[in-house]
Biopython code that builds the backbone (N, CA, C, O; Angstrom):
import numpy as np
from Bio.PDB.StructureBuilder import StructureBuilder

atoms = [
    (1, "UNK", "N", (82.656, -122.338, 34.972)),
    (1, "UNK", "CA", (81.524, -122.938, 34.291)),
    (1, "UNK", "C", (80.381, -123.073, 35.286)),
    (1, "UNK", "O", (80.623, -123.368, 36.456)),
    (2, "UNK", "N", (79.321, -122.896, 34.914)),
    (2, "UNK", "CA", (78.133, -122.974, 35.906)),
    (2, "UNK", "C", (77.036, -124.066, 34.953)),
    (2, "UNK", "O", (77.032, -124.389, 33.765)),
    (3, "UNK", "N", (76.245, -124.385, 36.007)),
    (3, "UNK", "CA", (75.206, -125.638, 35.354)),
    (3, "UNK", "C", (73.950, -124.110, 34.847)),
    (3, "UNK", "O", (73.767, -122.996, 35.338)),
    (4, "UNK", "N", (73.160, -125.070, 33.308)),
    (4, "UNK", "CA", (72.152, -124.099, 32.867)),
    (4, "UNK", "C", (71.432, -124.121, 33.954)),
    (4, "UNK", "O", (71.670, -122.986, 34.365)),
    (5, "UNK", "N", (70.783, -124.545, 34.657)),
    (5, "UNK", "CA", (69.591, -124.897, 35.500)),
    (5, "UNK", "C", (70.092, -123.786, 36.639)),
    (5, "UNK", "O", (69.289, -123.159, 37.330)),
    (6, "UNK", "N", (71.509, -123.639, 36.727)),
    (6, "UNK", "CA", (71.936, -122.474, 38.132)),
    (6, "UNK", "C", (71.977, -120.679, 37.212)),
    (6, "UNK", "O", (71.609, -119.597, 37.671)),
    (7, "UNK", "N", (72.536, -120.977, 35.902)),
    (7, "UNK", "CA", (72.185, -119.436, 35.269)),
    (7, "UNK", "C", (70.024, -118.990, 35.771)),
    (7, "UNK", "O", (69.348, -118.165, 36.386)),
    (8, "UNK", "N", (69.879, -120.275, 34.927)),
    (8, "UNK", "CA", (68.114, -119.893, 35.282)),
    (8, "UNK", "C", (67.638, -119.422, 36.290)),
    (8, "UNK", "O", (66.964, -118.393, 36.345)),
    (9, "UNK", "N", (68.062, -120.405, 37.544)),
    (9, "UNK", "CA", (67.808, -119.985, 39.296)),
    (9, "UNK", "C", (68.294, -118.673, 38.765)),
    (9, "UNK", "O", (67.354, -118.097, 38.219)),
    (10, "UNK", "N", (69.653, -117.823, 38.704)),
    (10, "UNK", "CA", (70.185, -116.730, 39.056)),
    (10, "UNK", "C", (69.066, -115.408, 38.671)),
    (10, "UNK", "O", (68.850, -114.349, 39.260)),
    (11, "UNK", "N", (68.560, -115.921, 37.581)),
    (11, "UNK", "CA", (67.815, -114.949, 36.527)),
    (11, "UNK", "C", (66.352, -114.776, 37.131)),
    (11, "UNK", "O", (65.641, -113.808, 37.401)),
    (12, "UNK", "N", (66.226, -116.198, 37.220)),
    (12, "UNK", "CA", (65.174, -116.428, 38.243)),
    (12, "UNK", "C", (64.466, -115.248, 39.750)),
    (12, "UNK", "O", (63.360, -114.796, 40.047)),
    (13, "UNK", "N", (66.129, -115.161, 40.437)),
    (13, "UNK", "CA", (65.850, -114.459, 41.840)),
    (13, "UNK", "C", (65.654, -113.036, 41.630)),
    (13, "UNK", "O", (65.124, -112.432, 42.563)),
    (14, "UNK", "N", (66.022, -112.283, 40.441)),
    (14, "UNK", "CA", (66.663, -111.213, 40.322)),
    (14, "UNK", "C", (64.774, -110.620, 39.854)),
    (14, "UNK", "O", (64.076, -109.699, 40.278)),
    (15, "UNK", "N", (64.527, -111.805, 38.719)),
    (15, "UNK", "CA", (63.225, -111.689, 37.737)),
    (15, "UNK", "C", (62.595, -112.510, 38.244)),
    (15, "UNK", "O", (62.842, -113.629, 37.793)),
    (16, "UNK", "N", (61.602, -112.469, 39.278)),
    (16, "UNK", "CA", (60.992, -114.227, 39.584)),
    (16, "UNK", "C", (59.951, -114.189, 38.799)),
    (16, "UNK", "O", (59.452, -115.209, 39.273)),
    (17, "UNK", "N", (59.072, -113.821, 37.859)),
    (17, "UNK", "CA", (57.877, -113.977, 37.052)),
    (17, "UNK", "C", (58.467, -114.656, 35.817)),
    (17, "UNK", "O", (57.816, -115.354, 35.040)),
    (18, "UNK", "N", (60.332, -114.257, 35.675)),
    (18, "UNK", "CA", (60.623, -114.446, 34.240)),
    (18, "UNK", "C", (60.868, -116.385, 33.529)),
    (18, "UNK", "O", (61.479, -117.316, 34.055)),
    (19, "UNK", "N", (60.133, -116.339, 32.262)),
    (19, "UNK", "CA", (60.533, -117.350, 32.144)),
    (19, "UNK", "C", (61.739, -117.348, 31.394)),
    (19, "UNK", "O", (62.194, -116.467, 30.665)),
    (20, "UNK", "N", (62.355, -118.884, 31.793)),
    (20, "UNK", "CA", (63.882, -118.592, 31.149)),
    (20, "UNK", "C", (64.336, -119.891, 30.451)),
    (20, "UNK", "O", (64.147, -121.014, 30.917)),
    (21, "UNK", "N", (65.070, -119.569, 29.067)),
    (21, "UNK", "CA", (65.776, -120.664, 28.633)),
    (21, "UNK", "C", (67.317, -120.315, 28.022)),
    (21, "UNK", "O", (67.846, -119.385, 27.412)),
    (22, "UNK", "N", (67.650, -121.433, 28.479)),
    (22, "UNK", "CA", (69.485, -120.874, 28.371)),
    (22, "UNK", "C", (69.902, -122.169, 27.657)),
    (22, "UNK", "O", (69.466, -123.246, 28.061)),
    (23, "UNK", "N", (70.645, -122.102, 26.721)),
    (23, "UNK", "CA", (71.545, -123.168, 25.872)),
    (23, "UNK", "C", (72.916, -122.600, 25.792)),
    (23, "UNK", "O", (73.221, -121.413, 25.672)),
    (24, "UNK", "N", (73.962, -123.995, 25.906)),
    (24, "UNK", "CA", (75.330, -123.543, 25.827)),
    (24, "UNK", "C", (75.372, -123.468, 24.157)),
    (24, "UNK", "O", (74.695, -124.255, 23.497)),
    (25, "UNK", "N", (75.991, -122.733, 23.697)),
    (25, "UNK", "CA", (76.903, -122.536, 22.607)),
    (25, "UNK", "C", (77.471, -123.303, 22.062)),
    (25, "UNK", "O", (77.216, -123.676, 20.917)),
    (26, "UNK", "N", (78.805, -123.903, 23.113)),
    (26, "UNK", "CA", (79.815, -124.209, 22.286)),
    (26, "UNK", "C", (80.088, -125.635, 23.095)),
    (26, "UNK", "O", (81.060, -126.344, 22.837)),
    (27, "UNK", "N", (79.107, -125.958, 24.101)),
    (27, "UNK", "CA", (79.777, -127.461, 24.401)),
    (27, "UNK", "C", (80.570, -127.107, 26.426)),
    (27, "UNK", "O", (80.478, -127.775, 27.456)),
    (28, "UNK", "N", (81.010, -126.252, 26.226)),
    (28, "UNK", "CA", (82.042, -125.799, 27.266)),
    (28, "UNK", "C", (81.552, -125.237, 27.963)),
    (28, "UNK", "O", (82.236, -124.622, 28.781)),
    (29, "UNK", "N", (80.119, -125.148, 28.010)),
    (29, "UNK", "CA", (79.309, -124.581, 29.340)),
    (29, "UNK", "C", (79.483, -123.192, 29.882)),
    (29, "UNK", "O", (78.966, -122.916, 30.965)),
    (30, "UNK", "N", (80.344, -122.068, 29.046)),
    (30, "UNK", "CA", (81.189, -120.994, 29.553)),
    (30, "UNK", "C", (80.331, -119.698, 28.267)),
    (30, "UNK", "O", (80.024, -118.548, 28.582)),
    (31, "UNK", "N", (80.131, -120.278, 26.972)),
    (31, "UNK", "CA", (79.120, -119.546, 26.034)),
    (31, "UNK", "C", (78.233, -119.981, 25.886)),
    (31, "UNK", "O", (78.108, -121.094, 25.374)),
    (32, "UNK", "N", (77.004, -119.040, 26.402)),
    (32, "UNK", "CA", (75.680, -119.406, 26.364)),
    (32, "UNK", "C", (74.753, -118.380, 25.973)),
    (32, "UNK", "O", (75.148, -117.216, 25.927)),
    (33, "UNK", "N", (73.081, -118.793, 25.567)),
    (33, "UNK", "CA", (72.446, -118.020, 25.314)),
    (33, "UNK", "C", (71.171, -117.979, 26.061)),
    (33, "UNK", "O", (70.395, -118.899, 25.803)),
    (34, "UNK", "N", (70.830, -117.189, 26.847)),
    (34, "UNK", "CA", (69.380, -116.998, 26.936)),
    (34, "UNK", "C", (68.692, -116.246, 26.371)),
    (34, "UNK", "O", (68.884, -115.233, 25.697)),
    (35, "UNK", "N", (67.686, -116.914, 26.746)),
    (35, "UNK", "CA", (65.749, -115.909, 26.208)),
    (35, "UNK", "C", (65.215, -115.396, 27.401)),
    (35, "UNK", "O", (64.734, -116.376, 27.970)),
    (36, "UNK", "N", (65.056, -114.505, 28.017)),
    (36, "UNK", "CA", (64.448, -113.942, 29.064)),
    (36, "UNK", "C", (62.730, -113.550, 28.582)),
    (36, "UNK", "O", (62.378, -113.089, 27.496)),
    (37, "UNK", "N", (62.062, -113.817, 29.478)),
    (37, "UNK", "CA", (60.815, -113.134, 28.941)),
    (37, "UNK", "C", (60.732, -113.014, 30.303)),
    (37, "UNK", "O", (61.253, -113.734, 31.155)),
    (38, "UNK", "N", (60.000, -111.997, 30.448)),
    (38, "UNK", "CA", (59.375, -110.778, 31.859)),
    (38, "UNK", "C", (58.242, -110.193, 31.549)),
    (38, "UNK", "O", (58.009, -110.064, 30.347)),
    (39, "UNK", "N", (57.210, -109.671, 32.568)),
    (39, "UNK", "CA", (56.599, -108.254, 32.683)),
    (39, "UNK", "C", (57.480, -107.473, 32.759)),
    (39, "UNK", "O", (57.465, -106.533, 31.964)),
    (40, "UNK", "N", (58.529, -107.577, 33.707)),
    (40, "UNK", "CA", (59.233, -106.693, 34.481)),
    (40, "UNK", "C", (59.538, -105.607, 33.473)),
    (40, "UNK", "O", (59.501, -104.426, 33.820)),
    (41, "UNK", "N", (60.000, -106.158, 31.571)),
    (41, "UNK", "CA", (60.891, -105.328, 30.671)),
    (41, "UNK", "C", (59.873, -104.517, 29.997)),
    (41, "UNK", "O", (60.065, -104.058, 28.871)),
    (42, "UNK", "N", (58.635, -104.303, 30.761)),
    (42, "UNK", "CA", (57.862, -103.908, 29.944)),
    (42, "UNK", "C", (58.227, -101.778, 30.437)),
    (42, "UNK", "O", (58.671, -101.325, 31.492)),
    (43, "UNK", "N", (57.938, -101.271, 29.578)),
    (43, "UNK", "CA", (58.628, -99.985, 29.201)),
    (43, "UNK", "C", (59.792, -99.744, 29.550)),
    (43, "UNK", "O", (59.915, -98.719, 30.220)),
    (44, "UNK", "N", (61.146, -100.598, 29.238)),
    (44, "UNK", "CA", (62.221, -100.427, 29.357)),
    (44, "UNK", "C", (62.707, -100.712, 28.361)),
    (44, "UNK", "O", (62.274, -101.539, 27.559)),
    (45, "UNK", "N", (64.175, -99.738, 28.224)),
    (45, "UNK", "CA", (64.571, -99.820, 26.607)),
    (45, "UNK", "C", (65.432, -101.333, 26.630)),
    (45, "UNK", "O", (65.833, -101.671, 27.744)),
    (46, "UNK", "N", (65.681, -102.085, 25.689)),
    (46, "UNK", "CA", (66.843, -103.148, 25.381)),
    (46, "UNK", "C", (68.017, -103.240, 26.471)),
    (46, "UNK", "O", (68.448, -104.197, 27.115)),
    (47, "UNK", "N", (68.417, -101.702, 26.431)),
    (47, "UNK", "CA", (69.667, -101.800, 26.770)),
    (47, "UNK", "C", (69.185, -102.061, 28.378)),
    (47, "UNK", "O", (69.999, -102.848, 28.861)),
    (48, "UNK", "N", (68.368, -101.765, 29.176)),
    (48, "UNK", "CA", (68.133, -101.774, 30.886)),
    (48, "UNK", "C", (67.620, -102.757, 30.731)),
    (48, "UNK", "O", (68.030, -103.467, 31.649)),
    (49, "UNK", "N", (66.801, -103.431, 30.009)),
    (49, "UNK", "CA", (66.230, -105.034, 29.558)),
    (49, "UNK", "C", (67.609, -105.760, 30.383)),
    (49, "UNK", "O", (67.773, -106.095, 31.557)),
    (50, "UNK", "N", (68.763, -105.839, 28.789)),
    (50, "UNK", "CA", (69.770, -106.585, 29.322)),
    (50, "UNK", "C", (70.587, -106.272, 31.082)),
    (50, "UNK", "O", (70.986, -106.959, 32.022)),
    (51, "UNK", "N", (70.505, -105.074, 30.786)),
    (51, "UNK", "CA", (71.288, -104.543, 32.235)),
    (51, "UNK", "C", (70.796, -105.733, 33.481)),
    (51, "UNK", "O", (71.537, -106.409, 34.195)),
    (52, "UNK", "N", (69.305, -105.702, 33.440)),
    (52, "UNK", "CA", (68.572, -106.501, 34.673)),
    (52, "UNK", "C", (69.493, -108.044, 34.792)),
    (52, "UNK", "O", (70.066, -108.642, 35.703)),
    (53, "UNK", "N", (69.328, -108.206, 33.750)),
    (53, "UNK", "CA", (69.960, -109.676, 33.184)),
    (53, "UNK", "C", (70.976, -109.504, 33.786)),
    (53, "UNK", "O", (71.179, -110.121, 34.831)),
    (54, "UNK", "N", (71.973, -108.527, 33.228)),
    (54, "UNK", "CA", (72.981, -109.154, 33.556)),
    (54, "UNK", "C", (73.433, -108.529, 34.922)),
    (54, "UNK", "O", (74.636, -108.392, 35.144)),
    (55, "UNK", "N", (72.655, -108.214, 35.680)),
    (55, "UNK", "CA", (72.981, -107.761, 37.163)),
    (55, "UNK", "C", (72.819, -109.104, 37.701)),
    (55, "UNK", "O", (73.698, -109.667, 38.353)),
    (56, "UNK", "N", (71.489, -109.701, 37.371)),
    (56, "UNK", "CA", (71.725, -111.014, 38.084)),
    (56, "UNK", "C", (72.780, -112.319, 37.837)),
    (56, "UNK", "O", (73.192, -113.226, 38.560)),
    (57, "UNK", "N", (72.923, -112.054, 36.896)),
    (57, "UNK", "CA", (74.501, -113.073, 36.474)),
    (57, "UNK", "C", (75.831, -112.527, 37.056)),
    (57, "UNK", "O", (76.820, -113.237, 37.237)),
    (58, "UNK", "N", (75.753, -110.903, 37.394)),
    (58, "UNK", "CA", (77.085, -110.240, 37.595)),
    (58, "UNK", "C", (78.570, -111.461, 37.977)),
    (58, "UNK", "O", (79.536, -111.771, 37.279)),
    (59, "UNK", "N", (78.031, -112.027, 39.806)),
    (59, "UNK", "CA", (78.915, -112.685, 39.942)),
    (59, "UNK", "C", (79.770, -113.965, 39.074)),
    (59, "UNK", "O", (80.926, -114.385, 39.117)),
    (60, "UNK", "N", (78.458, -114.347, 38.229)),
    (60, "UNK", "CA", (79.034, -115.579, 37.578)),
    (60, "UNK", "C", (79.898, -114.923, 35.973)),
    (60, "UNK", "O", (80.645, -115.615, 35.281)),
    (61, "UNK", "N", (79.555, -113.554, 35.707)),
    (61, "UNK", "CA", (80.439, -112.759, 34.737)),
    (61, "UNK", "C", (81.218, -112.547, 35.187)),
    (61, "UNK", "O", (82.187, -112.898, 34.514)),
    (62, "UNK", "N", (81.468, -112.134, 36.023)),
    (62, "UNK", "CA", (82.894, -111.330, 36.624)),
    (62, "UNK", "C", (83.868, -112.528, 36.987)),
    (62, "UNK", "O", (85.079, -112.308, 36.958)),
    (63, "UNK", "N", (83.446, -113.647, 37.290)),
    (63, "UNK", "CA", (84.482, -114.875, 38.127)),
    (63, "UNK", "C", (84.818, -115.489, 36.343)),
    (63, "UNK", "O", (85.838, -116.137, 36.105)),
    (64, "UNK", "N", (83.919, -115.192, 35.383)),
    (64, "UNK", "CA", (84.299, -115.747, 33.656)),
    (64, "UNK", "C", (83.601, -116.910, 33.851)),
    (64, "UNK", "O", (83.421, -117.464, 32.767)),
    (65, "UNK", "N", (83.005, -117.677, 35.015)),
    (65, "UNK", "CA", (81.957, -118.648, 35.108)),
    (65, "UNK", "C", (81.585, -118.207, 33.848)),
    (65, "UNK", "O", (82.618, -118.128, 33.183)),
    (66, "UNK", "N", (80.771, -117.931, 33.293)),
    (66, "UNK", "CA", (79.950, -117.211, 32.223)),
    (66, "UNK", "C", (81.213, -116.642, 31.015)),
    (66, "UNK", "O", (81.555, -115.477, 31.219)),
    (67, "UNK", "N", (81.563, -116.991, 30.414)),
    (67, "UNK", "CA", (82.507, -116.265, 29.509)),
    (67, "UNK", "C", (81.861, -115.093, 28.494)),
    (67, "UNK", "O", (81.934, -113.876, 28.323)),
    (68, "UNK", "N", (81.263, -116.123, 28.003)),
    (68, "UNK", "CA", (80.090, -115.401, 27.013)),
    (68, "UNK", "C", (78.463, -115.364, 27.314)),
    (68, "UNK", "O", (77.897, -116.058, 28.159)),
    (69, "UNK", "N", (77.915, -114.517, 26.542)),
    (69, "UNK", "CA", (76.264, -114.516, 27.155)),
    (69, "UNK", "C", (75.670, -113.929, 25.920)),
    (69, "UNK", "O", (76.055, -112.798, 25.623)),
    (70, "UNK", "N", (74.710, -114.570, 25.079)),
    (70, "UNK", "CA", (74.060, -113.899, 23.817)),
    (70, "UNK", "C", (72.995, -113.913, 24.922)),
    (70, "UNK", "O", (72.963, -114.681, 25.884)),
    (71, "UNK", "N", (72.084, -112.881, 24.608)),
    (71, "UNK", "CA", (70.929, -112.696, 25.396)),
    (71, "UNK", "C", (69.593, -112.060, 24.626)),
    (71, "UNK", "O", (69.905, -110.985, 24.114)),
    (72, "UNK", "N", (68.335, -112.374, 24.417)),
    (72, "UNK", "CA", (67.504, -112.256, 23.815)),
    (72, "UNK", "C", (66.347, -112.118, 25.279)),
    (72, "UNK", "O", (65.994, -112.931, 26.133)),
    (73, "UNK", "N", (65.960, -110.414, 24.977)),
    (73, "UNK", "CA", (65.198, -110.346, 26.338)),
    (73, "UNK", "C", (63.527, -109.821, 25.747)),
    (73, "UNK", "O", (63.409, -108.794, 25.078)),
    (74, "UNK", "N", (62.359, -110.675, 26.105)),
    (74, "UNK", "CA", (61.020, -109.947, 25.720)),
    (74, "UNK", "C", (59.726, -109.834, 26.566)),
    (74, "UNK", "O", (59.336, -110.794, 27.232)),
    (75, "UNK", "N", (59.067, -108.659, 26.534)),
    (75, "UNK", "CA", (58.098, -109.127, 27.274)),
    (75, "UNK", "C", (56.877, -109.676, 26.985)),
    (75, "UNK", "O", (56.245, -109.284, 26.004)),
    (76, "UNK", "N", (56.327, -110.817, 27.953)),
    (76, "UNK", "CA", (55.250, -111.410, 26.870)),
    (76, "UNK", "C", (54.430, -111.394, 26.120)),
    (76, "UNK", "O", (53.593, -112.269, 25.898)),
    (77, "UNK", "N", (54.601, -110.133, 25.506)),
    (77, "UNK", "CA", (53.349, -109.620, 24.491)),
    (77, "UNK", "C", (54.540, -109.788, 23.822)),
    (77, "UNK", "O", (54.412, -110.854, 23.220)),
    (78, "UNK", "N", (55.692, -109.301, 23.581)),
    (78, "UNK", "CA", (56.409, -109.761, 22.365)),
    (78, "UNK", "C", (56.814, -110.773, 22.085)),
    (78, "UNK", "O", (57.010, -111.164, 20.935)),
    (79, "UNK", "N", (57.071, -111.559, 23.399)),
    (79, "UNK", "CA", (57.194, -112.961, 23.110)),
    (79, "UNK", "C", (56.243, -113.681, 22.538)),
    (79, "UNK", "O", (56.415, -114.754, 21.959)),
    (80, "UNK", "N", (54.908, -112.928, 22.735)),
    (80, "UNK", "CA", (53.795, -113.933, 21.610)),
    (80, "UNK", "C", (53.700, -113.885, 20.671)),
    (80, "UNK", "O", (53.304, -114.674, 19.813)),
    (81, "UNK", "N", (54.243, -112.421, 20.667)),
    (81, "UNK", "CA", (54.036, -111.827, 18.904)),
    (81, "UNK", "C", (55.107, -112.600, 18.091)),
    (81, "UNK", "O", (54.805, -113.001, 16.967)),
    (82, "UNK", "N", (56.617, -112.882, 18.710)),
    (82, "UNK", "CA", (57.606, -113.776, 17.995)),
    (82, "UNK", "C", (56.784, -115.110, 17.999)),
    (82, "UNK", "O", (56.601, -115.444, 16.828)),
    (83, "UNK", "N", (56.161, -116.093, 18.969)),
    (83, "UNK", "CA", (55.583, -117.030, 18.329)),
    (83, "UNK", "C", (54.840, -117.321, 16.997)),
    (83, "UNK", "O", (54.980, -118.253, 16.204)),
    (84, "UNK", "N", (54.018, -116.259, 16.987)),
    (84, "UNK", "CA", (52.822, -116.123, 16.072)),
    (84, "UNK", "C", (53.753, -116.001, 14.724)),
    (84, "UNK", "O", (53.316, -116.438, 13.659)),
    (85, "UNK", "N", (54.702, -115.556, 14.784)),
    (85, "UNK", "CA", (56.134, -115.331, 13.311)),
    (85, "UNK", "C", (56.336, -116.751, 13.061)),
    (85, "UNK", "O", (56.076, -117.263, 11.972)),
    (86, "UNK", "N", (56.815, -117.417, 14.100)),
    (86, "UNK", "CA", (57.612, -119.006, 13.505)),
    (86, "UNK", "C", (56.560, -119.783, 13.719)),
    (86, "UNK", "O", (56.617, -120.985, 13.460)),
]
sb = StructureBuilder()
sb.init_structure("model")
sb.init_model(0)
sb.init_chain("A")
sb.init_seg("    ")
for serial, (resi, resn, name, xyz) in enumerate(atoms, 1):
    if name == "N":
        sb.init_residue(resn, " ", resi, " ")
    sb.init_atom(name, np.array(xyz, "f"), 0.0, 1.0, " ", f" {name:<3s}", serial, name[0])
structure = sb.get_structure()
C-alpha cells in the first residue's frame, strides 16, 4: 500500500509539469485512480500516454503496492475541453 500524496510525488518526478489527482477505490489504499494531465501527452497515442504513467509507478506495481490503477490521462487542452462538458 502506498500513501496518495507518494503515487502523486512518483508521477510527479517522471511528469514534473503534470497535474495529478489520485483517489483510492476501495478503502484499501491498493485500488486507485488517477487523472494525469501533462503537456508532455501531447501527440502521443493513449496507449504511450498510459505507458509514461505507468513507468513511473513501475516499482510500486511490480511490489502490488499498487494492486490496481484506473488511469485517466489528458493534455490540457483536453482537460479543458472535459471541464467545459461537466
Amino acid at each position: 500500500m502506498v500513501d496518495l500524496k507518494q503515487v502523486q510525488t512518483m508521477i510527479q518526478a517522471k511528469l514534473p509539469d503534470a497535474q495529478v489527482m489520485v483517489r483510492d477505490l476501495t478503502g484499501g489504499g491498493d485500488h486507485l485512480e488517477a487523472t494525469v494531465i501533462s503537456a508532455s501527452f501531447a501527440g502521443q497515442t493513449r496507449v504511450k500516454q498510459h505507458q509514461l504513467v505507468y513507468g513511473a509507478l513501475q516499482e510500486a506495481l511490480s511490489s502490488e503496492a499498487i494492486h490496481a490503477l484506473a488511469l485517466k490521462t489528458y493534455t490540457p487542452e483536453a482537460w479543458k475541453g472535459m471541464e467545459e462538458t461537466l
